[in-house]
C-alpha atoms as one frame of an Amber mdcrd trajectory, in Angstrom:
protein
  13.820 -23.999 -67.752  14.662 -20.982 -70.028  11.106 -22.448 -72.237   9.313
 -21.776 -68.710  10.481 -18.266 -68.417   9.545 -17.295 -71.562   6.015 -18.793
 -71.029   5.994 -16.765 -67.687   7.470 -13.494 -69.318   5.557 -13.499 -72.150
   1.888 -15.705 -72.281   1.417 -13.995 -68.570   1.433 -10.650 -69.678  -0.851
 -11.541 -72.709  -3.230 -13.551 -71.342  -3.400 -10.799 -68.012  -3.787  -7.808
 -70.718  -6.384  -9.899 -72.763  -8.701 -10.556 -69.952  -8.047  -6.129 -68.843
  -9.222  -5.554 -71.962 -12.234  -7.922 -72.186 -13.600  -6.674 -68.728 -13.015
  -3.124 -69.460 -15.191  -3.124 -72.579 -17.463  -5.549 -69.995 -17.481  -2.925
 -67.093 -15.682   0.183 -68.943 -12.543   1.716 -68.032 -12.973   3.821 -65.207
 -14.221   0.594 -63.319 -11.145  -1.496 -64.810  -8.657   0.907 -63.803 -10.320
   1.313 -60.197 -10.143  -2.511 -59.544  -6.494  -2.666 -60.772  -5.670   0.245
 -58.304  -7.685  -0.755 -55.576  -6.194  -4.321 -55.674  -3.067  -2.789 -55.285
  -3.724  -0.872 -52.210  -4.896  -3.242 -50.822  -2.120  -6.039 -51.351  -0.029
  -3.519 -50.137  -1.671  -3.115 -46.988  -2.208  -6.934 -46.653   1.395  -7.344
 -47.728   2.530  -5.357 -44.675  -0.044  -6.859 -41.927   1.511 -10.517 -43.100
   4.932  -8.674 -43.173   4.885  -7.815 -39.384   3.494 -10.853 -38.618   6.015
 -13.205 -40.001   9.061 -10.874 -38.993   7.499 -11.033 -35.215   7.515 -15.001
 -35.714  11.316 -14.931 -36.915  12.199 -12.784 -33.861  10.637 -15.221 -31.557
  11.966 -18.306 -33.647  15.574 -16.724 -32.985  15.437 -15.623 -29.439  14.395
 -19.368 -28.658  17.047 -20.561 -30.474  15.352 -22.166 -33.293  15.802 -21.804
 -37.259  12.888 -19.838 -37.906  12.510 -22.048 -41.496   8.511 -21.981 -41.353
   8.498 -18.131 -41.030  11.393 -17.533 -43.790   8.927 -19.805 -46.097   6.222
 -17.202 -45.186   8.111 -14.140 -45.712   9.155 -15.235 -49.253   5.703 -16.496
 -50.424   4.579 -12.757 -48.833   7.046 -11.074 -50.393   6.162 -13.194 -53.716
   2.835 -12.421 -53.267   3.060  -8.416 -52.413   4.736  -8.461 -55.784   2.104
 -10.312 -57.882  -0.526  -7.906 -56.121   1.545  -4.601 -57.068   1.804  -6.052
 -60.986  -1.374  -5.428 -63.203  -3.942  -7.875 -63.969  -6.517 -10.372 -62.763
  -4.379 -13.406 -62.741  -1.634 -12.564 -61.018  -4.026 -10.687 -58.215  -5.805
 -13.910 -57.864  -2.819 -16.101 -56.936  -1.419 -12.413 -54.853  -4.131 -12.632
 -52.515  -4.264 -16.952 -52.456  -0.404 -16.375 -51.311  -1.366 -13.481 -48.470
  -3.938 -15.410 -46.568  -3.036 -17.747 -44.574  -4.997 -20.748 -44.601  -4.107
 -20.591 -48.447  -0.542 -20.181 -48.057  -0.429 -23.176 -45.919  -1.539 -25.342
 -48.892   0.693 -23.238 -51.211   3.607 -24.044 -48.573   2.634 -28.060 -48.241
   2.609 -27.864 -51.678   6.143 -25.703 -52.444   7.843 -28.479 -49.755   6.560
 -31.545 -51.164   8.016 -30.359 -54.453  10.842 -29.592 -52.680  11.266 -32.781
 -51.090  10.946 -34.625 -54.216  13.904 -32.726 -55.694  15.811 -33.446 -52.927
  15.195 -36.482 -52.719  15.917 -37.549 -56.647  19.606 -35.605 -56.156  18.502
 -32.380 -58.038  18.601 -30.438 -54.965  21.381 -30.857 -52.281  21.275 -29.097
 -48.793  22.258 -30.562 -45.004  18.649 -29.165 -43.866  15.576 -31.635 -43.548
  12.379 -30.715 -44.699   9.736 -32.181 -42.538
């Protein structure tokens, strides 16, 4: 686990400052520095939209009663995502934006709870909720 993180923490930032690099002597550095910014703003504002959506589907999940589980899956995979969109690079704006549109996040989300599943299964992860 601690070998992951320091893949993540380290080869991440390389790899997302290489490829800056490489496209602004491609495009120059006005044009670099644009993208990077403009990516931002607009994870931000795509962020939010996805932010007010899910919170209105956690309100309704609770005045019905329900455990709004779905929705709570949404807002951290937003939340995960606003953050990848607000940090610098190409990579890490790619998988941003996968996580902040929906029809991608549902495969992200099949994917996160099949993993999850597994580990629950196998005894690694204990919890009295079902995943379905």
């Amino acid at each position: 686990m601690i070998f992951r993180l320091f893949l993540l923490f380290t080869l991440v930032p390389l790899i997302e400052l290489s490829l800056l690099i490489k496209l602004g002597q491609k495009i120059g550095l006005g044009p670099t520095i644009l993208i990077v910014v403009l990516t931002g703003i607009l994870g931000a504002w795509l962020a939010k939209q996805q932010g007010f959506i899910t919170i209105s589907r956690i309100r309704f999940s609770l005045r019905s009663g329900q455990v709004p589980a779905e929705p709570l899956l949404d807002g951290v995979l937003i939340l995960a995502g606003g953050l990848l969109l607000v940090t610098p690079g190409l990579i890490t704006d790619a998988v941003g934006f996968s996580v902040l549109i929906p029809t991608t996040r549902e495969i992200i989300k099949r994917f996160l709870k099949k993993k999850l599943k597994q580990k629950m299964d196998s005894g690694e992860i204990y919890t009295s909720y079902t995943i379905e």
